[in-house]
C-alpha positions, 0 to 999 in steps of 0.5 A, spaced: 500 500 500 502 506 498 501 511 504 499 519 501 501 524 506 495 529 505 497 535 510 498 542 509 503 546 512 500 548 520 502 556 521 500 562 525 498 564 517 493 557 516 486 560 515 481 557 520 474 556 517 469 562 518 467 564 525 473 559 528 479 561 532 484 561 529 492 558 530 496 561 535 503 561 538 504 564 545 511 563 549 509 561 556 517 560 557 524 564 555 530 561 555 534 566 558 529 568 563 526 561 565 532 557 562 528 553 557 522 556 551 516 553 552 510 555 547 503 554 548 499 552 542 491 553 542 487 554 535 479 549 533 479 544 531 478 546 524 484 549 522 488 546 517 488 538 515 483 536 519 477 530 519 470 532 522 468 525 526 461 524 525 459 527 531 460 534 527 453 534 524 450 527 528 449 528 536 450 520 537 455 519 532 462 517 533 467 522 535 475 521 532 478 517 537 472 513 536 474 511 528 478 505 527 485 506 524 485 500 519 478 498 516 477 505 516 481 511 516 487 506 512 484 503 506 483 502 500 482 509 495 482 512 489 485 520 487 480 523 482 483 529 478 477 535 477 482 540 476 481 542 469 473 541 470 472 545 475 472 552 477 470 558 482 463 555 485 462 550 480 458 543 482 460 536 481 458 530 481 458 523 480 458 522 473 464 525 474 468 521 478 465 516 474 468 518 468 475 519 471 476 513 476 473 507 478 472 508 485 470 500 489 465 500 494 468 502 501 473 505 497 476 513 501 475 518 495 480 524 494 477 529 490 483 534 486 480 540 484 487 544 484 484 549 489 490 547 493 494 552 490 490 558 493 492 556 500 495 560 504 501 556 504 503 558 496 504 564 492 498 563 489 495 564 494 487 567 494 484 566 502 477 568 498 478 563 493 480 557 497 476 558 502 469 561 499 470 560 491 472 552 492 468 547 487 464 543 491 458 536 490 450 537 489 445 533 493 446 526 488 453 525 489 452 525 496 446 520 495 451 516 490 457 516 495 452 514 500 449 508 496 458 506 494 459 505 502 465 511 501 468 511 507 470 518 507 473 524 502 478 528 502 478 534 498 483 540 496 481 546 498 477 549 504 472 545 505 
């Protein structure tokens, strides 16, 4: 198996979602003061590279400790490329995963719509873009991922 690292860099300059706390840095220790630096680090949980456990939309769902390791955040999946076939809020949907990839029953989806390269991380750079204008699904490619058993999916832009 082939693992893909899928994180973004994490920095004071990472956007959080709106009305989110966003990343930040504050010395508790200085070396020349307290004879060690010391750092306290606080930001949501919805800053950066980050998985919504099913708790975020569902009272009794499963919180991220709760999900399993292997069987379902390690497996099996497909990388589909939308990039030359989306833009600044387009819809996509299931008939075009299909046409691009085989995507198996159970498989985790990773969508490229190319708006990584809005992130705050590249000098390409446009927040507005990244994290409002991004391409997303309509109603039917959520029923179709729910009747594939899609395990998850992970997308490239803010959301």
């Amino acid at each position: 198996m082939k693992w893909i690292d899928l994180t973004v860099p994490l920095g004071i300059g990472t956007p959080p979602w709106p009305s989110y706390e966003p990343l930040q840095v504050k010395y508790s220790k200085r070396l020349a003061t307290d004879g060690a630096n010391s750092q306290l680090v606080s930001h949501s949980n919805h800053v950066g590279t980050h998985l919504d456990g099913e708790i975020h939309f569902y009272a009794p769902g499963k919180d991220i400790a709760s999900l399993e390791l292997n069987g379902f955040l390690v497996g099996p999946g497909v990388i589909v490329d939308l990039s030359n076939a989306t833009g600044d809020y387009h819809i996509y949907t299931s008939k075009m995963i299909e046409d691009r990839v085989e995507v198996r029953p159970r498989d985790i989806l990773i969508i490229h719509t190319g708006y990584h390269h809005f992130g705050w991380d590249h000098p390409t750079a446009d927040e507005i873009r990244y994290m409002v204008k991004h391409p997303g699904p309509d109603r039917e490619f959520a029923d179709w991922c729910r009747r594939r058993e899609i395990r998850w999916i992970g997308v490239d832009c803010g959301s």
